[in-house]
C-alpha positions as CSV (number, residue, x, y, z in Angstrom):
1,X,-25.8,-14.1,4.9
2,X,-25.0,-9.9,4.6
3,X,-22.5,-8.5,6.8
4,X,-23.9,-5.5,8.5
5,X,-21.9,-3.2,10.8
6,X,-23.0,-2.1,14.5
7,X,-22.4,0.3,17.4
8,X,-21.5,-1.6,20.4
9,X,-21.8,1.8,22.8
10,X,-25.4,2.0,21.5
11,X,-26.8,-2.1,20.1
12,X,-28.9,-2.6,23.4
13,X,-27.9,-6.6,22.7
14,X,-24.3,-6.1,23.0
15,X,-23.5,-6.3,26.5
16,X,-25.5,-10.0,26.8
17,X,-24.1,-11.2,23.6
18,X,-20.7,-10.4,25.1
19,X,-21.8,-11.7,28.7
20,X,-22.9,-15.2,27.0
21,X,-20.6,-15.3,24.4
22,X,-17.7,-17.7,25.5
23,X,-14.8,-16.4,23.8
24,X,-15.5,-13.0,25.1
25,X,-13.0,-10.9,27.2
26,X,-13.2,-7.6,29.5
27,X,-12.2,-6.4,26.1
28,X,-15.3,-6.8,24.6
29,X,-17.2,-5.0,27.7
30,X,-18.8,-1.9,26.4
31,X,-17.0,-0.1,29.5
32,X,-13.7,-0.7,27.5
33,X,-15.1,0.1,24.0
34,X,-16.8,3.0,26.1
35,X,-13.0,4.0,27.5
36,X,-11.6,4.0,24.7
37,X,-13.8,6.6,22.7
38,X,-13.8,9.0,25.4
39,X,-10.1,9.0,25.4
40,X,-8.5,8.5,21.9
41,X,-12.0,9.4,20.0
42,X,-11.5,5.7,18.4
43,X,-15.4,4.8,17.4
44,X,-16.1,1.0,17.8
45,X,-17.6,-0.7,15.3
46,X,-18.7,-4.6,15.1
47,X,-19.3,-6.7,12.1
48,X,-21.7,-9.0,12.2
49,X,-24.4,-11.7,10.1
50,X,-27.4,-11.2,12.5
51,X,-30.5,-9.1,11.4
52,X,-30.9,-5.7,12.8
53,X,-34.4,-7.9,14.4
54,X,-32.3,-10.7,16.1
55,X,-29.9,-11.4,18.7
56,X,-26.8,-10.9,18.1
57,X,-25.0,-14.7,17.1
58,X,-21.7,-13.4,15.9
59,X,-19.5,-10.4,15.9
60,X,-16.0,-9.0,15.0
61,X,-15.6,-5.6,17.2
62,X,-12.8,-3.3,15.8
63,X,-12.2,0.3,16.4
64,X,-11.6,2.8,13.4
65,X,-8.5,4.4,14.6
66,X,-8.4,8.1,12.1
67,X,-4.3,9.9,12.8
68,X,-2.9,12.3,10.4
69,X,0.5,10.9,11.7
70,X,0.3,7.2,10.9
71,X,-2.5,6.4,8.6
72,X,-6.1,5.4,8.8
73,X,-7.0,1.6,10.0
74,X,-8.8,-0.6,11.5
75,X,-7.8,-2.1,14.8
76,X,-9.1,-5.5,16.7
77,X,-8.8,-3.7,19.4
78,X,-6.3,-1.0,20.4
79,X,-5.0,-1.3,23.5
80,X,-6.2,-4.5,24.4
81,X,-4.2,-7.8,24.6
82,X,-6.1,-10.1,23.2
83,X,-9.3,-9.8,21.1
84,X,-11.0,-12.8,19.8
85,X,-13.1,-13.2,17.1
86,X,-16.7,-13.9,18.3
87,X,-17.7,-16.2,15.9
88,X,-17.6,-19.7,14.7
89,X,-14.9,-20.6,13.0
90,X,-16.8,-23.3,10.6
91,X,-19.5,-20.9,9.9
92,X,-19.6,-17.3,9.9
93,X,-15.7,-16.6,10.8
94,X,-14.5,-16.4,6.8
95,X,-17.1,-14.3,6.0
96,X,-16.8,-11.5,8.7
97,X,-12.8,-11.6,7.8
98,X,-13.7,-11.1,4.2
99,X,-16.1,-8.2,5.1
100,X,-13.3,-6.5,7.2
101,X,-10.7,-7.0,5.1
102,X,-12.8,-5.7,2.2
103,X,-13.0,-2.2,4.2
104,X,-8.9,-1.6,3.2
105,X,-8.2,0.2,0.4
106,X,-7.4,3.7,-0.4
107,X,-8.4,5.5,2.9
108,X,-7.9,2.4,5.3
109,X,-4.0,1.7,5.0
110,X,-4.7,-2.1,6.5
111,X,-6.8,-3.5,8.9
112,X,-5.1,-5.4,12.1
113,X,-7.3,-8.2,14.4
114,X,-5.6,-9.3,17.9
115,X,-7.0,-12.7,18.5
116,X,-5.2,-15.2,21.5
117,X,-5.3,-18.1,19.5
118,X,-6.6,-18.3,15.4
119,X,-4.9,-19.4,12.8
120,X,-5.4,-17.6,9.5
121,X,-2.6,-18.8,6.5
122,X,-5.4,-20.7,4.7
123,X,-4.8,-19.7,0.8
124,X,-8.8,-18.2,0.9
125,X,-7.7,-15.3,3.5
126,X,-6.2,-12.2,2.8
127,X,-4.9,-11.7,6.1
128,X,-1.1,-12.3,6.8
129,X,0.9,-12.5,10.1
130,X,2.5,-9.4,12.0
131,X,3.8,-9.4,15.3
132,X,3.6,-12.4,17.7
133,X,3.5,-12.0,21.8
134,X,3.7,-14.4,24.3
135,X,0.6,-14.6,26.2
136,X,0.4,-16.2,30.0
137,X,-2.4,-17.5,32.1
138,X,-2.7,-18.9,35.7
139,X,-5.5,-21.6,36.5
140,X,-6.5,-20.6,39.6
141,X,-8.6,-23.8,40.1
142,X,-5.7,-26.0,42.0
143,X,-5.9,-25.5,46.0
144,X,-4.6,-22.5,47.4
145,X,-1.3,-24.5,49.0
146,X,-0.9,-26.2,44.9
147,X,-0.4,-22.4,44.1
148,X,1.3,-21.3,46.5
149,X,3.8,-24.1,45.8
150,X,3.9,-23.7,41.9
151,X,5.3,-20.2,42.5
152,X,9.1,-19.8,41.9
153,X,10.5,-21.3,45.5
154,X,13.4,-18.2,45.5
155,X,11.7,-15.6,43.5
156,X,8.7,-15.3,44.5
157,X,7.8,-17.7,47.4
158,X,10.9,-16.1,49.0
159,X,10.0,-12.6,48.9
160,X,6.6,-13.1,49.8
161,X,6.9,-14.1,53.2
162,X,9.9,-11.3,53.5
163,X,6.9,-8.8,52.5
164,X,5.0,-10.3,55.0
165,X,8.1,-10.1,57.5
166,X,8.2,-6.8,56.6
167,X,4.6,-5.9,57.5
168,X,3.9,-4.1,54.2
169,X,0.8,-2.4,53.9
170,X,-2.0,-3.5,51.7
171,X,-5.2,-1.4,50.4
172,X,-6.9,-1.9,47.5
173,X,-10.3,-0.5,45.9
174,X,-10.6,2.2,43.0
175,X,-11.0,5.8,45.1
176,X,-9.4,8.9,43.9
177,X,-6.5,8.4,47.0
178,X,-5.5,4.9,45.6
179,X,-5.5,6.3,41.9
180,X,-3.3,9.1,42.8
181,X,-0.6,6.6,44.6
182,X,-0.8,4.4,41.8
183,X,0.1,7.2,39.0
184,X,2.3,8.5,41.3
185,X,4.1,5.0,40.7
186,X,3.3,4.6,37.0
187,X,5.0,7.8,36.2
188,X,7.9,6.7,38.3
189,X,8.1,3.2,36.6
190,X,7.7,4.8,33.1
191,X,10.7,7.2,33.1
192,X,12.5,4.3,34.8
193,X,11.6,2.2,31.3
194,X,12.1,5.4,29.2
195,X,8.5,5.0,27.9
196,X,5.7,8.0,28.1
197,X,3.1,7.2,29.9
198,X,-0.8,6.6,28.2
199,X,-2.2,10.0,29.6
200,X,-4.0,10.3,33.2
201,X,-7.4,10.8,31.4
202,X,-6.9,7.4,29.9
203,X,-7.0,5.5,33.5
204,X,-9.4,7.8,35.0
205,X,-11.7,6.9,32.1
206,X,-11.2,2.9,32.9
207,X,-12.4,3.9,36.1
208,X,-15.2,5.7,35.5
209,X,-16.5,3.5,33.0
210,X,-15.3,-0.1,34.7
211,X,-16.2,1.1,38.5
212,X,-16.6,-2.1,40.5
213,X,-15.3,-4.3,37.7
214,X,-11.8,-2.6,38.2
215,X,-9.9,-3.1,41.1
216,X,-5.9,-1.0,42.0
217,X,-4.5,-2.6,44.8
218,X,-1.4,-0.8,46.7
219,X,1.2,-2.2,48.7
220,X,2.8,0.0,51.0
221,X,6.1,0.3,53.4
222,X,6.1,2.6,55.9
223,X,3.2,4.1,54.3
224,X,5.0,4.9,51.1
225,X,3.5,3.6,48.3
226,X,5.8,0.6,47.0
227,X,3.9,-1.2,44.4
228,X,1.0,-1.3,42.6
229,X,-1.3,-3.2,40.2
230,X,-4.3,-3.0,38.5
231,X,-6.7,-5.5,37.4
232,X,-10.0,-5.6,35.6
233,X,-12.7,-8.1,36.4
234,X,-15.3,-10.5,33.4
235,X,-16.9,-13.1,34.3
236,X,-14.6,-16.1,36.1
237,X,-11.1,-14.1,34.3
238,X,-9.3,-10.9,35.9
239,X,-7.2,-9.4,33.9
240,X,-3.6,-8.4,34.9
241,X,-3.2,-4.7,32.9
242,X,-0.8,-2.5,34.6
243,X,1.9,-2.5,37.2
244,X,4.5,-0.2,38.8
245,X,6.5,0.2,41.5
246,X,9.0,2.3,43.2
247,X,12.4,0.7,42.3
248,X,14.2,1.8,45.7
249,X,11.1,-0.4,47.8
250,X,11.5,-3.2,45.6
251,X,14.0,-5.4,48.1
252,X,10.5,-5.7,50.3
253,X,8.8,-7.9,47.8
254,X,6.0,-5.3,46.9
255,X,5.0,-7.2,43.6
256,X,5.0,-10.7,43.9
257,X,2.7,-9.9,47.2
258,X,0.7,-8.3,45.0
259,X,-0.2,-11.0,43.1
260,X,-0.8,-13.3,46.1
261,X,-3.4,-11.1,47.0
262,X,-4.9,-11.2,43.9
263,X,-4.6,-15.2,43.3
264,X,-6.1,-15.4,47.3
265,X,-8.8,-12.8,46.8
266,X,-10.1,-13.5,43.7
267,X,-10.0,-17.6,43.4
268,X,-11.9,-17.1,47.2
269,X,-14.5,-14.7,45.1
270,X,-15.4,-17.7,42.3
271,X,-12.8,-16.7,39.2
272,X,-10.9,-19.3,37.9
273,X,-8.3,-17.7,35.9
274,X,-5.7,-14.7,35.8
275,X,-5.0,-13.4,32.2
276,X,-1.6,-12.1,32.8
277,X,-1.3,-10.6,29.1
278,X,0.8,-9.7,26.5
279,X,5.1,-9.7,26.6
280,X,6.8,-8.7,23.7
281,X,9.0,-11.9,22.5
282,X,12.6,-10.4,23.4
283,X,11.3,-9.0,26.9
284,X,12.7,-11.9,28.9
285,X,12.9,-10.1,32.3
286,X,8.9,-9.9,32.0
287,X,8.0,-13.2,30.7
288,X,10.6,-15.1,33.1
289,X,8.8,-13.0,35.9
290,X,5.1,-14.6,34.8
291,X,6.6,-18.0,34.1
292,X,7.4,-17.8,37.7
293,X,4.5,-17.3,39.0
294,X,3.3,-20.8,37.8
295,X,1.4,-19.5,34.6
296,X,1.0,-21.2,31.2
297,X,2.9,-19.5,28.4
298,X,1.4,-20.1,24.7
299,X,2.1,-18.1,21.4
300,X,-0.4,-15.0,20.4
301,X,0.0,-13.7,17.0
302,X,-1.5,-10.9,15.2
303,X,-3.0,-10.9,11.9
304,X,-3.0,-7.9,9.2
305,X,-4.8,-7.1,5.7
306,X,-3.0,-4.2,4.0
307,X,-3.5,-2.2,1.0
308,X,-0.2,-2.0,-1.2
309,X,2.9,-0.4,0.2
310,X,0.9,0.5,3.7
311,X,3.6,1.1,6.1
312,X,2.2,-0.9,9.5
313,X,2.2,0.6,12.9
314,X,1.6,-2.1,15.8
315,X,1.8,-2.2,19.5
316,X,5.4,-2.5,20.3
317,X,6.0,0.3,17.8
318,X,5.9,3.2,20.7
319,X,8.6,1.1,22.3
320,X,11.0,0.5,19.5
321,X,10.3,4.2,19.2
322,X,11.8,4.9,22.6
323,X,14.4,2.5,22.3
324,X,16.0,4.0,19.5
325,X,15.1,8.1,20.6
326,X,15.6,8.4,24.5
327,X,19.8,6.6,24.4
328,X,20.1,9.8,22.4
329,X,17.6,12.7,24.1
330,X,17.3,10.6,27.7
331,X,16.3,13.9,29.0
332,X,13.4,14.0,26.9
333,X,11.7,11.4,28.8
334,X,13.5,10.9,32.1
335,X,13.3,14.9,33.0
336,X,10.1,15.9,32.2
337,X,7.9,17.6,34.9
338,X,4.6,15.4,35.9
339,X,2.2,17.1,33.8
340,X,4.1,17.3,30.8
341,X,5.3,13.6,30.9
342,X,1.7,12.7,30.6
343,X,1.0,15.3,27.7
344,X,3.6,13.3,26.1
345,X,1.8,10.2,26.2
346,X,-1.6,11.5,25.4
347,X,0.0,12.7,22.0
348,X,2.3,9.6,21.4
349,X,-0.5,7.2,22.2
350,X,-3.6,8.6,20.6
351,X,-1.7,7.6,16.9
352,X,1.0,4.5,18.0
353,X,-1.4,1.9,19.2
């Protein structure tokens, strides 16, 4: 069977391939392929076996990522967590891997897919293993008391019924005031980490293109915004993608009653699971945090196909970036004014990820 490539912003059998397929994730959506493009330019493209006069039976999406700073290539998807290989692995999975990997060479420096779980070190593949993540999920099929109880008795138990105590407020939905607060909060959380933030374009574009299927929810003390969190919604998963806060509200427990509300509202709407993503391996502060909240850790490792000598630039590399600039320009990041902090981010982002 020929590998063919398609548009997935265009193919009118994409989205119910993606709807039915079950390996697929919100990262699959066309809303997030759409997202992406309108913010970065990055143009998705899918491999696939089927005719151009069939459904759709299998498909590897990637985006073709084009920067004059760090190389041409082909990534599985930027951005996004997780991106498994619609396919099946003892049929038509080797040869869409061949296909892509047979796009490197000259122009393409290497070609990166993100999948949560494949395993690739077969001697036929050409694909090799870059950076590993660990990856969390909660079941949110046990009774609401058996989650309740699985959270962290001190941690988070604890400081959810202090934010209750404390009668924080709690609003959630995806209008232009709830968007505002929970930028306002980003930006705050981002100087706090000494990372620039992805540009404001970039979440107004999720929330144009995901409307219903995205959801920010805001808690509040004393209406001032405290913490907030935003999710995105496919099929029975929501996605956990971002989080902030404001660090001198954090004693009221803003974030772990965040995520209450999420596990109670959305195991009461039919899903039955919380993708809590990615954490880089030495970020134990984050992962300790998701392990408390009762979810099930597992190992997530990325795969690359290089041409000779490409020099690789993944995920965590904007991080290591700041890691190693800001300890010696910490104004650079910590004192910029709002508008230009995001600037930042919309030039650091469009060719790190």
């Amino acid at each position: 069977m020929a590998a063919s490539v398609v548009d997935p912003l265009v193919d009118e059998r994409w989205p119910e391939f993606v709807d039915e397929h079950p390996r697929s994730s919100v990262f699959h959506d066309v809303r997030w392929l759409r997202a992406l493009w309108l913010t970065y330019g990055y143009k998705p493209l899918a491999i696939t076996t089927s005719s151009p006069g069939e459904r759709l039976k299998n498909a590897l999406v990637f985006c073709d990522v084009r920067s004059w700073l760090t190389s041409r290539r082909l990534v599985s998807l930027p951005f996004s967590d997780h991106c498994d290989l619609l396919t099946n692995p003892h049929d038509d999975h080797a040869e869409l891997l061949a296909h892509l990997a047979a796009l490197v060479g000259r122009a393409i420096h290497y070609a990166e897919i993100r999948p949560s779980s494949c395993d690739l070190t077969s001697p036929e593949h050409a694909w090799r293993r870059g950076e590993s993540f660990i990856h969390h999920t909660l079941s949110l099929d046990p009774g609401l008391n058996d989650l309740f109880h699985q959270l962290h008795k001190d941690c988070i138990q604890r400081k959810i019924r202090k934010a209750t105590k404390e009668g924080l407020g709690y609003t959630k939905g995806n209008s232009d005031l709830l968007f505002q607060q929970f930028y306002g909060l980003l930006l705050r959380t981002r100087r706090r980490h000494r990372i620039p933030p992805q540009p404001i374009e970039w979440y107004q574009n999720l929330i144009s293109c995901m409307g219903d299927r995205l959801t920010i929810r805001i808690a509040s003390k004393d209406r001032q915004p405290a913490a907030a969190i935003l999710t995105l919604k496919h099929k029975d998963t929501i996605t956990y993608k971002y989080g902030c806060s404001d660090e001198r509200l954090n004693c009221f427990g803003g974030m772990p009653f965040l995520f209450w509300m999420v596990i109670q509202e959305e195991k009461e709407a039919g899903a039955r699971s919380l993708d809590l993503g990615r954490s880089e391996a030495d970020n134990s502060g984050l992962i300790e945090f998701k392990d408390r909240l009762g979810a099930v850790r597992t190992h997530m490792t990325y795969w690359r196909c290089s041409s000779a000598g490409a020099k690789i630039f993944g995920p965590t590399w904007i991080s290591h970036l700041a890691r190693k600039l800001v300890p010696r320009l910490p104004s650079a990041i910590l004192h910029l004014p709002r508008g230009l902090l995001g600037a930042s981010g919309g030039f650091f982002y469009k060719h790190m990820d």
